[in-house]
PDB file of N, CA, C and O in Angstrom, chain B, residues numbered from 101:
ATOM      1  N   UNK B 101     -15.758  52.655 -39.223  1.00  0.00           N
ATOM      2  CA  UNK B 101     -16.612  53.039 -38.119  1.00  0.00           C
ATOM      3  C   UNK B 101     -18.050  53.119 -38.641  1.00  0.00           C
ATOM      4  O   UNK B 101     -18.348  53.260 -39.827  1.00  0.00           O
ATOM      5  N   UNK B 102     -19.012  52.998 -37.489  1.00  0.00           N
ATOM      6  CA  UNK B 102     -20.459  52.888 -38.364  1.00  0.00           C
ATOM      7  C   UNK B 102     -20.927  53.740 -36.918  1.00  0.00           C
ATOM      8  O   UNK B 102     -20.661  53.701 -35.717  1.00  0.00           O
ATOM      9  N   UNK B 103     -21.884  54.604 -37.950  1.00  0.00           N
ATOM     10  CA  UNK B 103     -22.543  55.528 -36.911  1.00  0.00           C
ATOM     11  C   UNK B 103     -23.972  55.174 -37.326  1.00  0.00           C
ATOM     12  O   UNK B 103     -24.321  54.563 -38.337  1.00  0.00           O
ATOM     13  N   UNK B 104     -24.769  55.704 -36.295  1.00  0.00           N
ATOM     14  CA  UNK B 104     -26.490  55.475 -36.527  1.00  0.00           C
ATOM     15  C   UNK B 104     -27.559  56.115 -35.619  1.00  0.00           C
ATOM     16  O   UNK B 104     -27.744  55.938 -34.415  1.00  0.00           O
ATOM     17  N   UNK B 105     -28.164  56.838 -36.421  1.00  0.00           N
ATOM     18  CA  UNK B 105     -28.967  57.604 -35.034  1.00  0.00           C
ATOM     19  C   UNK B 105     -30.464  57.413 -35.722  1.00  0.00           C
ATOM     20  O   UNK B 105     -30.799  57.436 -36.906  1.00  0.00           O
ATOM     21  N   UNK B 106     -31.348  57.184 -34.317  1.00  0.00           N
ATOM     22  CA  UNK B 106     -32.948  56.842 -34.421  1.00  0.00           C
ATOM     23  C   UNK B 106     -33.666  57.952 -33.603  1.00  0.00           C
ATOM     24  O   UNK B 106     -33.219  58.046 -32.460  1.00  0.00           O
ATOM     25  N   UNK B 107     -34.687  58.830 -33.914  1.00  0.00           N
ATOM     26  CA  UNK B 107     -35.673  58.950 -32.609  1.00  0.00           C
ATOM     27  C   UNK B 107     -36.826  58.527 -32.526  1.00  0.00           C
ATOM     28  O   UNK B 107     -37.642  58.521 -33.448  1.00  0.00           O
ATOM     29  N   UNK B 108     -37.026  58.073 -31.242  1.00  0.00           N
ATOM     30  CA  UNK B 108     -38.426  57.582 -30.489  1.00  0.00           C
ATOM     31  C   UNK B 108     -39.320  58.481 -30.318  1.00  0.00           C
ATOM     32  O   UNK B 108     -39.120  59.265 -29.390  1.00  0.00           O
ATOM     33  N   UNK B 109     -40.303  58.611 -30.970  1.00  0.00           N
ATOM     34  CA  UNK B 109     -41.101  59.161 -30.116  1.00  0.00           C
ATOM     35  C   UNK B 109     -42.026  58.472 -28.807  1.00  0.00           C
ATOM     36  O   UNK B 109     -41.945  57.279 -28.514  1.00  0.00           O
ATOM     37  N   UNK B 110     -42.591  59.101 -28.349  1.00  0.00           N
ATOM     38  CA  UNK B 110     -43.116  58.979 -26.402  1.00  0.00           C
ATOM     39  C   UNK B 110     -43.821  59.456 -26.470  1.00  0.00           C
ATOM     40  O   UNK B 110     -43.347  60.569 -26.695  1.00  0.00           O
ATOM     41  N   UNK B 111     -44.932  59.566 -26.455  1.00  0.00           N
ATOM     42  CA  UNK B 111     -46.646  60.934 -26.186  1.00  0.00           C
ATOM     43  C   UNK B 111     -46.046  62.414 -26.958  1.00  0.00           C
ATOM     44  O   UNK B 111     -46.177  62.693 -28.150  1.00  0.00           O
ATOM     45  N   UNK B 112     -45.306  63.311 -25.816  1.00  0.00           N
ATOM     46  CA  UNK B 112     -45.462  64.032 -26.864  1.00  0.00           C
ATOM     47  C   UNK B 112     -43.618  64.265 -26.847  1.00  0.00           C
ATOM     48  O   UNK B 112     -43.483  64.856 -27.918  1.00  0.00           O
ATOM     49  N   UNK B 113     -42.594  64.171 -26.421  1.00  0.00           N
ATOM     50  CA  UNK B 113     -41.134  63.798 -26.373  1.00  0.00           C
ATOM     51  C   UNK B 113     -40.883  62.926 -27.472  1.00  0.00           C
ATOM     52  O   UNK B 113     -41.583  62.015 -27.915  1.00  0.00           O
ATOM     53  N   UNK B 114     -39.469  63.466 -27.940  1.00  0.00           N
ATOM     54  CA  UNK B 114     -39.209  62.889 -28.908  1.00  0.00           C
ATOM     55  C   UNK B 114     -37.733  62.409 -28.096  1.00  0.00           C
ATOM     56  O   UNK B 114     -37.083  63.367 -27.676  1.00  0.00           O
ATOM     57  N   UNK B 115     -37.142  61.037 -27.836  1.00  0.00           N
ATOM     58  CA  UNK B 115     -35.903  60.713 -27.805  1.00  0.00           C
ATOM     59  C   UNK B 115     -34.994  60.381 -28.840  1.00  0.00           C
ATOM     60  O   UNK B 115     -35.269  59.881 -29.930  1.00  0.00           O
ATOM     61  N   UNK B 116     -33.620  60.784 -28.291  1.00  0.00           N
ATOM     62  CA  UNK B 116     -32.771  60.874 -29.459  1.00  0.00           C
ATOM     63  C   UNK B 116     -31.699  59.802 -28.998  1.00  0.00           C
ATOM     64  O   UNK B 116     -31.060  59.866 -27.948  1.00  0.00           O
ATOM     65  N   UNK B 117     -31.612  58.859 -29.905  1.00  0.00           N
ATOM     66  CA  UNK B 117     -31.045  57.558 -29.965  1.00  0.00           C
ATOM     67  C   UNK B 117     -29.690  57.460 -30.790  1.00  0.00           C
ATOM     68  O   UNK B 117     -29.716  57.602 -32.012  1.00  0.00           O
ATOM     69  N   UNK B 118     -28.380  57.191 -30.033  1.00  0.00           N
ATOM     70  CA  UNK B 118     -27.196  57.024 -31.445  1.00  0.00           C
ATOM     71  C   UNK B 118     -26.528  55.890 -30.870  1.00  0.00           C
ATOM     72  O   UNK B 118     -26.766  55.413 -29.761  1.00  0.00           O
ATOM     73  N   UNK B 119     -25.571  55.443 -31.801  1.00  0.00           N
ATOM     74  CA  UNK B 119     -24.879  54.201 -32.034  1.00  0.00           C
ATOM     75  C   UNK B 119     -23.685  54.522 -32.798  1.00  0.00           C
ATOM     76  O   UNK B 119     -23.597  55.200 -33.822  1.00  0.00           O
ATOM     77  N   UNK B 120     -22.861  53.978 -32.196  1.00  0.00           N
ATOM     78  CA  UNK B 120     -21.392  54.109 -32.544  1.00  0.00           C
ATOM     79  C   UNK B 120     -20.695  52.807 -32.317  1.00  0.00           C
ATOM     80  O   UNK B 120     -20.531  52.321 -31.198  1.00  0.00           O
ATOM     81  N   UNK B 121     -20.213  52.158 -33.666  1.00  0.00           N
ATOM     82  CA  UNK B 121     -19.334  50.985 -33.712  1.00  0.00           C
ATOM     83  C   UNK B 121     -18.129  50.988 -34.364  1.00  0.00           C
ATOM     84  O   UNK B 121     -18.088  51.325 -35.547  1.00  0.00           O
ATOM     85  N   UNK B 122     -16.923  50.588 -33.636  1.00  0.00           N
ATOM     86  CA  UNK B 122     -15.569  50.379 -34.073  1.00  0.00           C
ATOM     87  C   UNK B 122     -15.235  49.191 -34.167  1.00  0.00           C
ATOM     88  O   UNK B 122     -14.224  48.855 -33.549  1.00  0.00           O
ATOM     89  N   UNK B 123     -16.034  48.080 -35.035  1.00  0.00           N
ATOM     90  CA  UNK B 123     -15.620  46.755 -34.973  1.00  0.00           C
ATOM     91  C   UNK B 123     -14.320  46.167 -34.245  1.00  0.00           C
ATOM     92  O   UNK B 123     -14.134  45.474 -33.244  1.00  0.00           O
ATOM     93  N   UNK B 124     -13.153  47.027 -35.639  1.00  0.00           N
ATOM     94  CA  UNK B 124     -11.712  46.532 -35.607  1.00  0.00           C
ATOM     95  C   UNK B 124     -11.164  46.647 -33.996  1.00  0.00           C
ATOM     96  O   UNK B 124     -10.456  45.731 -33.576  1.00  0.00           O
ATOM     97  N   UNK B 125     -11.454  47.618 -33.239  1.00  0.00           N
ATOM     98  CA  UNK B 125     -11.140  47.432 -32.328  1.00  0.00           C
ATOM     99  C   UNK B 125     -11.997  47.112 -30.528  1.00  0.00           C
ATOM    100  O   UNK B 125     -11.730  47.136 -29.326  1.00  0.00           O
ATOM    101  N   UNK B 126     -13.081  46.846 -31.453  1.00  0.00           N
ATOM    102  CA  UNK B 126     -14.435  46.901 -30.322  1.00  0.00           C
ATOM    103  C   UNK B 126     -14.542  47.164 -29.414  1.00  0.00           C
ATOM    104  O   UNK B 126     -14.205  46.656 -28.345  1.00  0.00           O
ATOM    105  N   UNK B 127     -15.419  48.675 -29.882  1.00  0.00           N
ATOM    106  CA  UNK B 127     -15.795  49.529 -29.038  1.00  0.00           C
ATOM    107  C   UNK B 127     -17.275  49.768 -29.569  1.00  0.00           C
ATOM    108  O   UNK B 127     -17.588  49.979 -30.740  1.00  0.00           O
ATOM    109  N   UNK B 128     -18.084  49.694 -28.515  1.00  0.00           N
ATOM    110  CA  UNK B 128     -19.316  50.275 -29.091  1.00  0.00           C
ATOM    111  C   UNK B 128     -19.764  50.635 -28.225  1.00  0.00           C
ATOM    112  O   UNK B 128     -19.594  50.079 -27.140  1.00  0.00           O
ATOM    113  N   UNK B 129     -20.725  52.017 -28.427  1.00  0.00           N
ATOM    114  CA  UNK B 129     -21.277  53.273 -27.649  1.00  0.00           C
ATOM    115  C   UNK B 129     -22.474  53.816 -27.856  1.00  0.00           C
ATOM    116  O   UNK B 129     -22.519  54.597 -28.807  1.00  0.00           O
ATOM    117  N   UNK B 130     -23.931  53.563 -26.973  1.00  0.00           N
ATOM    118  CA  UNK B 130     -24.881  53.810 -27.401  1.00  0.00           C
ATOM    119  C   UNK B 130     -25.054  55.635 -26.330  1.00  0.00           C
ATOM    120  O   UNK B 130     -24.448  55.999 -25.322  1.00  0.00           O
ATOM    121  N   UNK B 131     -25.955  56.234 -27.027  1.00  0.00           N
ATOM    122  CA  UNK B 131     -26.228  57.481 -26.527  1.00  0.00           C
ATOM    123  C   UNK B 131     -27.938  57.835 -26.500  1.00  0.00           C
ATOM    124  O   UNK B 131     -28.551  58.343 -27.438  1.00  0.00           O
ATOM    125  N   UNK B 132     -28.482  57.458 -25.272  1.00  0.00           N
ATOM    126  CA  UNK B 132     -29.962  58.118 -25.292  1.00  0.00           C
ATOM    127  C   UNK B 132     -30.079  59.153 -24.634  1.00  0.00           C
ATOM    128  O   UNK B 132     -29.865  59.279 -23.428  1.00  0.00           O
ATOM    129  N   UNK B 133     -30.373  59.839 -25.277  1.00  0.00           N
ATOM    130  CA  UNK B 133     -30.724  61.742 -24.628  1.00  0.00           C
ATOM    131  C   UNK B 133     -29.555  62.266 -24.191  1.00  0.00           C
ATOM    132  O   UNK B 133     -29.474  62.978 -23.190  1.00  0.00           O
ATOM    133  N   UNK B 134     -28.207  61.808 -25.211  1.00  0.00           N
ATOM    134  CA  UNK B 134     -27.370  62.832 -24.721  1.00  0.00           C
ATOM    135  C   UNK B 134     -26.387  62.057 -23.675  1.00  0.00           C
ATOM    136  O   UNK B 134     -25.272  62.525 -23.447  1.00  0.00           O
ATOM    137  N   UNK B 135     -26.919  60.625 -22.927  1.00  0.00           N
ATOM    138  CA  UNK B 135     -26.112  59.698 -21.415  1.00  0.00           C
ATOM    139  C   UNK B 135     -25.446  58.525 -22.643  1.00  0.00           C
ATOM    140  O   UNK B 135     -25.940  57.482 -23.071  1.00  0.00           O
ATOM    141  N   UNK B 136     -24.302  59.121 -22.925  1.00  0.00           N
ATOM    142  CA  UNK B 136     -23.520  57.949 -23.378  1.00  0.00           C
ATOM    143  C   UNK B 136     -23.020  56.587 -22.431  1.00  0.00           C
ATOM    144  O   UNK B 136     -22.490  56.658 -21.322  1.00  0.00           O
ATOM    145  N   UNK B 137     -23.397  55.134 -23.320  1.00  0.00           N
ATOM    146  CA  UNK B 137     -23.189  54.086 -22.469  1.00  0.00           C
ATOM    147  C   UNK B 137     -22.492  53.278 -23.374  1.00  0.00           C
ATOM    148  O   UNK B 137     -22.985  52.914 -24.442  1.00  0.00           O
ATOM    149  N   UNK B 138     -20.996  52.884 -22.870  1.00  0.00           N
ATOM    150  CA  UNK B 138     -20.200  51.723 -23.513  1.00  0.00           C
ATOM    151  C   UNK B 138     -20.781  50.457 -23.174  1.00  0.00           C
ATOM    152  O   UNK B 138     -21.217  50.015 -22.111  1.00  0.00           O
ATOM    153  N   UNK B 139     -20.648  49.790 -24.781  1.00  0.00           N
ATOM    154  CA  UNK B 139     -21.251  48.452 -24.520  1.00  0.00           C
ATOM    155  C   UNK B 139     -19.747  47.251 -24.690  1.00  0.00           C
ATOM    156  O   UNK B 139     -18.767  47.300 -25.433  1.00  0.00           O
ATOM    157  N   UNK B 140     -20.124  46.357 -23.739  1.00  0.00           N
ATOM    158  CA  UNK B 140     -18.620  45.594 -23.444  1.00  0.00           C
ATOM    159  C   UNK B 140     -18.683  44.371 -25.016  1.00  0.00           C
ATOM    160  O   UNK B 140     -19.523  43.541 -25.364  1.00  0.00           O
ATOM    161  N   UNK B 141     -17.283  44.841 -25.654  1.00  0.00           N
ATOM    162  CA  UNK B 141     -17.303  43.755 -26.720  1.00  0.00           C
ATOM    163  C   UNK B 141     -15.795  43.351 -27.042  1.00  0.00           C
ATOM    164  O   UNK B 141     -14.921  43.925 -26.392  1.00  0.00           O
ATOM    165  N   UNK B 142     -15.425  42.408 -27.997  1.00  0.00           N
ATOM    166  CA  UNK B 142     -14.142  41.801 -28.383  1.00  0.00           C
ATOM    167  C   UNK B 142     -13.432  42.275 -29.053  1.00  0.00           C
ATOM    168  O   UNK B 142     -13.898  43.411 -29.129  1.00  0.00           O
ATOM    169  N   UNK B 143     -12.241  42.250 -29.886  1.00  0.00           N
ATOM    170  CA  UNK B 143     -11.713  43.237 -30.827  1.00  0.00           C
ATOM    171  C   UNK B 143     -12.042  42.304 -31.829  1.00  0.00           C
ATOM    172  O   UNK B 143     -12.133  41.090 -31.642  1.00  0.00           O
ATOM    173  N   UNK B 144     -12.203  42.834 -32.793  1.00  0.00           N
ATOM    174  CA  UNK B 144     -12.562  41.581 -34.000  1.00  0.00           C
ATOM    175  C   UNK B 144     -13.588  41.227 -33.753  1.00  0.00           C
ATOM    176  O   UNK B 144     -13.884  40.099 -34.147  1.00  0.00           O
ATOM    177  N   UNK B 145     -14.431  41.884 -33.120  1.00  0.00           N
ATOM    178  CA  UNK B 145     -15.701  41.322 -33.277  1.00  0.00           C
ATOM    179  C   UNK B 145     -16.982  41.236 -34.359  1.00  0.00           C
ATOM    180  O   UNK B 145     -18.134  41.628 -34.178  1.00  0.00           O
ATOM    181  N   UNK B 146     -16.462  40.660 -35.423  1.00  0.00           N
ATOM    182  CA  UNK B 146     -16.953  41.241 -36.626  1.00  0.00           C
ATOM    183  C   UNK B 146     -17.681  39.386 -36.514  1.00  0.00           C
ATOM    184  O   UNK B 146     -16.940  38.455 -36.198  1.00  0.00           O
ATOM    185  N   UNK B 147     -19.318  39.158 -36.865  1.00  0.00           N
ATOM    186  CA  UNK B 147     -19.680  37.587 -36.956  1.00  0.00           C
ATOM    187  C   UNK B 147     -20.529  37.505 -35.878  1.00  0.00           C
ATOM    188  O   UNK B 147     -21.280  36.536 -35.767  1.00  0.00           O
ATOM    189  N   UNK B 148     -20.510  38.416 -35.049  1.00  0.00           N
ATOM    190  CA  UNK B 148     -20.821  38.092 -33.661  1.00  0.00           C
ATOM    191  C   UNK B 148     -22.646  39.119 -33.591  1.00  0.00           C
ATOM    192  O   UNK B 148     -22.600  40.297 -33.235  1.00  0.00           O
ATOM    193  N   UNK B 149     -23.367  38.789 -33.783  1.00  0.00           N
ATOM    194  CA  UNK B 149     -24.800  39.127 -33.522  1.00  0.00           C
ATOM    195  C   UNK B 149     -25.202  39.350 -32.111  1.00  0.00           C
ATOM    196  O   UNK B 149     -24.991  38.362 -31.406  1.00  0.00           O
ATOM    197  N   UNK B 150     -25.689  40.304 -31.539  1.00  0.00           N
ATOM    198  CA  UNK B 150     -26.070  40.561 -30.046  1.00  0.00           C
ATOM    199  C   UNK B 150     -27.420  41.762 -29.812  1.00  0.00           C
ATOM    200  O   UNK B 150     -27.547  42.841 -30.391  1.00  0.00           O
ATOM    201  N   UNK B 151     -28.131  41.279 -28.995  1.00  0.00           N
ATOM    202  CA  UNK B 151     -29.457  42.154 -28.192  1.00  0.00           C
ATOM    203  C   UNK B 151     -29.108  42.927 -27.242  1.00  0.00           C
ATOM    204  O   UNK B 151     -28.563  42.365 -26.291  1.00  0.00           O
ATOM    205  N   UNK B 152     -29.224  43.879 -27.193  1.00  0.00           N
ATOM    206  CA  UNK B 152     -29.180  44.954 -26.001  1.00  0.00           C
ATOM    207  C   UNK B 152     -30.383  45.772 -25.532  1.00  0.00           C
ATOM    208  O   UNK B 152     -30.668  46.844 -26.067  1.00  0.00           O
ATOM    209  N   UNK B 153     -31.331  45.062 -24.163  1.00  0.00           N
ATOM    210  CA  UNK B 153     -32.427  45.711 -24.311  1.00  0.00           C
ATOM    211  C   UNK B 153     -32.490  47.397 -23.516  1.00  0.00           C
ATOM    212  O   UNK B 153     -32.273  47.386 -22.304  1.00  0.00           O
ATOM    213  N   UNK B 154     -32.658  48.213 -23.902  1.00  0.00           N
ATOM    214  CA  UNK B 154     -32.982  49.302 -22.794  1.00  0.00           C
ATOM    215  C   UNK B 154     -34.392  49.986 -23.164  1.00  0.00           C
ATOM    216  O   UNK B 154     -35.248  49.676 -23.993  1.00  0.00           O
ATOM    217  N   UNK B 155     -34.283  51.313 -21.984  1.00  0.00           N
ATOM    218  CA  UNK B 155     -35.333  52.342 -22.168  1.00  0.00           C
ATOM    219  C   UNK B 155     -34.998  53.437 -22.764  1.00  0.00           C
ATOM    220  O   UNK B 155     -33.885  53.952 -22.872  1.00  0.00           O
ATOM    221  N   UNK B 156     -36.457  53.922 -23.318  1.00  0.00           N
ATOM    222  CA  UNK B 156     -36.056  55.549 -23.080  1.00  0.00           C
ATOM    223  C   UNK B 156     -37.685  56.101 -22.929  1.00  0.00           C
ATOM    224  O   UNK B 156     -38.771  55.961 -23.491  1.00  0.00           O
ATOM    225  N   UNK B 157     -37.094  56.796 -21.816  1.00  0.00           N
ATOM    226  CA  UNK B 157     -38.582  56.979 -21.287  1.00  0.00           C
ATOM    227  C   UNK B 157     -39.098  55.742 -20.386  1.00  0.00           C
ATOM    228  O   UNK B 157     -38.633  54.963 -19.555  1.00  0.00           O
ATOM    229  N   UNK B 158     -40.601  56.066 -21.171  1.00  0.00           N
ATOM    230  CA  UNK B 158     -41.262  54.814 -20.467  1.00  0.00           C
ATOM    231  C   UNK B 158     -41.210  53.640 -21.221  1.00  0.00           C
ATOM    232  O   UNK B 158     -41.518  52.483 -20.936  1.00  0.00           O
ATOM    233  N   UNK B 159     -40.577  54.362 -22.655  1.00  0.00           N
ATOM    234  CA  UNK B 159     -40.297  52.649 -23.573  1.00  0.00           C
ATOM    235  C   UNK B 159     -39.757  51.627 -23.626  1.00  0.00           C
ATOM    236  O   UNK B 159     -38.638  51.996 -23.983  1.00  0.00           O
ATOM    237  N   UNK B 160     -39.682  50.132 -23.498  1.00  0.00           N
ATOM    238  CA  UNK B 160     -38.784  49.458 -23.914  1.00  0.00           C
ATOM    239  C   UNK B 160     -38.281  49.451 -24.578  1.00  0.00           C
ATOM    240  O   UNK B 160     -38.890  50.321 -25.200  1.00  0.00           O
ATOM    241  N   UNK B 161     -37.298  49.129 -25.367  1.00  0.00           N
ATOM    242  CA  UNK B 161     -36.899  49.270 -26.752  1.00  0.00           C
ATOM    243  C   UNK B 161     -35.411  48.216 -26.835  1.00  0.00           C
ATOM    244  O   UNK B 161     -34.752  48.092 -25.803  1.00  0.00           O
ATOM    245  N   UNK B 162     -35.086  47.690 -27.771  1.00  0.00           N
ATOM    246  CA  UNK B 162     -34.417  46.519 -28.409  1.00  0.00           C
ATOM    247  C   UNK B 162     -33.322  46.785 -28.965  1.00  0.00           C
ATOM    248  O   UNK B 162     -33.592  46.636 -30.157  1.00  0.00           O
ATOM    249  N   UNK B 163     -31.897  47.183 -28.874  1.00  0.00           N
ATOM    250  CA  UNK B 163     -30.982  47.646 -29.914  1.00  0.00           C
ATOM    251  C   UNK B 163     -30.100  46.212 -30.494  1.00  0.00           C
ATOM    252  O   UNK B 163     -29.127  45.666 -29.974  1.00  0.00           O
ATOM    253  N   UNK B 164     -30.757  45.893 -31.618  1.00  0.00           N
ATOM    254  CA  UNK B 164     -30.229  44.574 -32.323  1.00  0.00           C
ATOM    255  C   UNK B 164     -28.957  44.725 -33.253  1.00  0.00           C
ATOM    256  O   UNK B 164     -29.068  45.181 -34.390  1.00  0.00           O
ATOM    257  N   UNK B 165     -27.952  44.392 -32.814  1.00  0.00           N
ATOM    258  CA  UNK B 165     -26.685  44.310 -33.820  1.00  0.00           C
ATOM    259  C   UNK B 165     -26.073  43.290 -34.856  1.00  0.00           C
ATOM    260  O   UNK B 165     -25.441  42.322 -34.434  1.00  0.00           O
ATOM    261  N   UNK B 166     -26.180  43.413 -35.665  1.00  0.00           N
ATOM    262  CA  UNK B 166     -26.130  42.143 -36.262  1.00  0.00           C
ATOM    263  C   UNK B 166     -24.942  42.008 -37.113  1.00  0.00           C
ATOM    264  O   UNK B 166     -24.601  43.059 -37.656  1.00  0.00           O
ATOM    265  N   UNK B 167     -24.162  40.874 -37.385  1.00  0.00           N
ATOM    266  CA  UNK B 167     -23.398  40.042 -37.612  1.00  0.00           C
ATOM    267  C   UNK B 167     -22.068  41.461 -38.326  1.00  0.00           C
ATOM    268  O   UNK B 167     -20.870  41.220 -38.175  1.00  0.00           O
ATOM    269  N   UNK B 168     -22.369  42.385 -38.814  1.00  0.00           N
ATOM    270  CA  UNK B 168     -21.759  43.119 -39.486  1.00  0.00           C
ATOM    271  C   UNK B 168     -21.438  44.528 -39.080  1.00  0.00           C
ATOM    272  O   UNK B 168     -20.827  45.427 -39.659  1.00  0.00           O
ATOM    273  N   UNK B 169     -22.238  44.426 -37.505  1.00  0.00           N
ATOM    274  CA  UNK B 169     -21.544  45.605 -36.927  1.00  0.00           C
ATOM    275  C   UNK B 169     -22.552  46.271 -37.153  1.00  0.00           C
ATOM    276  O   UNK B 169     -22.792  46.452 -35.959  1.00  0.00           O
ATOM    277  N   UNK B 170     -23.620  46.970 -37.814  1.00  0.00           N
ATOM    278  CA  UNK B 170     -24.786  47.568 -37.802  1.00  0.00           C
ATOM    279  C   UNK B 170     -26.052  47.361 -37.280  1.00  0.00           C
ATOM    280  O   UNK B 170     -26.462  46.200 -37.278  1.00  0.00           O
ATOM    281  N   UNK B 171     -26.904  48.417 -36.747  1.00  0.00           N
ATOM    282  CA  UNK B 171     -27.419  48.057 -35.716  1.00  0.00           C
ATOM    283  C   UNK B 171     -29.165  48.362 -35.872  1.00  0.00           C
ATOM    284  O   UNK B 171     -29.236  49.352 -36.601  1.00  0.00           O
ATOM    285  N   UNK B 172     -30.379  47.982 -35.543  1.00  0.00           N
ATOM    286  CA  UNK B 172     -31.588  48.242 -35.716  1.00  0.00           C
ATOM    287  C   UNK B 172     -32.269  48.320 -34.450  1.00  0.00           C
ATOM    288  O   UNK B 172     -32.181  47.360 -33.684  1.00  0.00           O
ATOM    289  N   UNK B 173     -33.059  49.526 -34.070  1.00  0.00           N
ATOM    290  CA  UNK B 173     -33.995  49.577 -32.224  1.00  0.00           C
ATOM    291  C   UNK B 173     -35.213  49.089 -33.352  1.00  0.00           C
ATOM    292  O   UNK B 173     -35.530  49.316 -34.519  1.00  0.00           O
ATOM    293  N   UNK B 174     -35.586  48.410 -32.389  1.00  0.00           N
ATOM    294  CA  UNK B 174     -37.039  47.577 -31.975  1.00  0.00           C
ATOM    295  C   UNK B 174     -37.615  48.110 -31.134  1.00  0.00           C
ATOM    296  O   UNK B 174     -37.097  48.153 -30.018  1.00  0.00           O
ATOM    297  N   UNK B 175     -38.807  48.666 -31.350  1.00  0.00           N
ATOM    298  CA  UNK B 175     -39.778  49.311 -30.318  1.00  0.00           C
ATOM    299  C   UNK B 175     -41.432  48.410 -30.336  1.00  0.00           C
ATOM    300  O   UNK B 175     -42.322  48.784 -31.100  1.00  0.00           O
ATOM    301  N   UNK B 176     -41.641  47.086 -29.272  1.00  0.00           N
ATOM    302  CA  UNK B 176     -42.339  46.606 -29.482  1.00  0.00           C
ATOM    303  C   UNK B 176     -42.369  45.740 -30.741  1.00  0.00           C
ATOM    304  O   UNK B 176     -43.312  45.560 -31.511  1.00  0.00           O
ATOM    305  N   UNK B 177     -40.979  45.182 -30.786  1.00  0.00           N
ATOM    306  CA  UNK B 177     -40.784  44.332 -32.403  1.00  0.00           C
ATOM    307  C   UNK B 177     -41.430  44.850 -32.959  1.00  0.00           C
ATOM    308  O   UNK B 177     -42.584  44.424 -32.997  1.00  0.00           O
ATOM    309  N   UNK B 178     -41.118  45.959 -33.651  1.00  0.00           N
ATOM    310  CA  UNK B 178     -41.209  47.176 -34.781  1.00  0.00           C
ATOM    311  C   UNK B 178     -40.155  48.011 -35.236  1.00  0.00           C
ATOM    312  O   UNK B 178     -39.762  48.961 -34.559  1.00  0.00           O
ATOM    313  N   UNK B 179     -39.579  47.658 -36.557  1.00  0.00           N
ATOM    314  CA  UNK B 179     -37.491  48.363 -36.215  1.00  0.00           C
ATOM    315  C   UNK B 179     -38.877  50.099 -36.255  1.00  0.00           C
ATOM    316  O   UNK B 179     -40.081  50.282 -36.435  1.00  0.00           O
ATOM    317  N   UNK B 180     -37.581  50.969 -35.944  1.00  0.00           N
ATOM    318  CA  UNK B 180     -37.724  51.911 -35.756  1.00  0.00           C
ATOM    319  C   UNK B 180     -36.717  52.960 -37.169  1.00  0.00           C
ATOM    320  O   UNK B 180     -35.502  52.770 -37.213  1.00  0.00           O
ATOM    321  N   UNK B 181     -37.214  53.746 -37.959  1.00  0.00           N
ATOM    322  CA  UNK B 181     -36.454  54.356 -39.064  1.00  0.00           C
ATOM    323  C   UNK B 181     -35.405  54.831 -38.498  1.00  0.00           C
ATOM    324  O   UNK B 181     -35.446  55.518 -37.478  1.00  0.00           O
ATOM    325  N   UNK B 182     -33.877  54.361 -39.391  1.00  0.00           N
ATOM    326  CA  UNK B 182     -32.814  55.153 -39.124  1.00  0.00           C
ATOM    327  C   UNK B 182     -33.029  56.874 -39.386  1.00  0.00           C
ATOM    328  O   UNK B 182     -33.852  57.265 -40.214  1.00  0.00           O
ATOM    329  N   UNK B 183     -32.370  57.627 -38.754  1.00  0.00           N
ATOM    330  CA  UNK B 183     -32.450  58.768 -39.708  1.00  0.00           C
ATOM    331  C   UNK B 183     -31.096  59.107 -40.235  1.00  0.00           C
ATOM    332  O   UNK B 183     -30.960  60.029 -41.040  1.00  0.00           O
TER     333      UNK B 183
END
């Protein structure tokens, strides 16, 4: 399982960003501010690279997964520090 959490900051709000991946059986679950959202994937989806754009706030922001199941937000193509 691979976990991952980011926050955004916004003016003066700070959002709190997580990520949850179960390759072997694919499931993956993003959480902004607490509103968990399943993201639709394959079992075995291990190879498979994908973009998921959302908000938080007034931000755009980019959640890039890449080939290995781990994941990087883009804020304005800028990754954003895991914490």
């Amino acid at each position: 399982m691979i976990r991952q959490h980011w926050n955004i900051a916004e003016d003066e709000v700070t959002h709190d960003v997580s990520y949850t991946c179960r390759p072997m059986i694919g499931k993956m679950t993003v959480s902004i501010d607490g509103e968990e959202f399943t993201l639709k994937s394959k079992f075995l989806f291990i190879g498979l690279a994908r973009r998921e754009a959302f908000r938080v706030g007034d931000t755009q922001a980019l959640l890039a997964v890449g080939k290995s199941g781990r994941a990087q937000v883009l804020v304005k193509g800028k990754p954003i520090e895991e914490n």
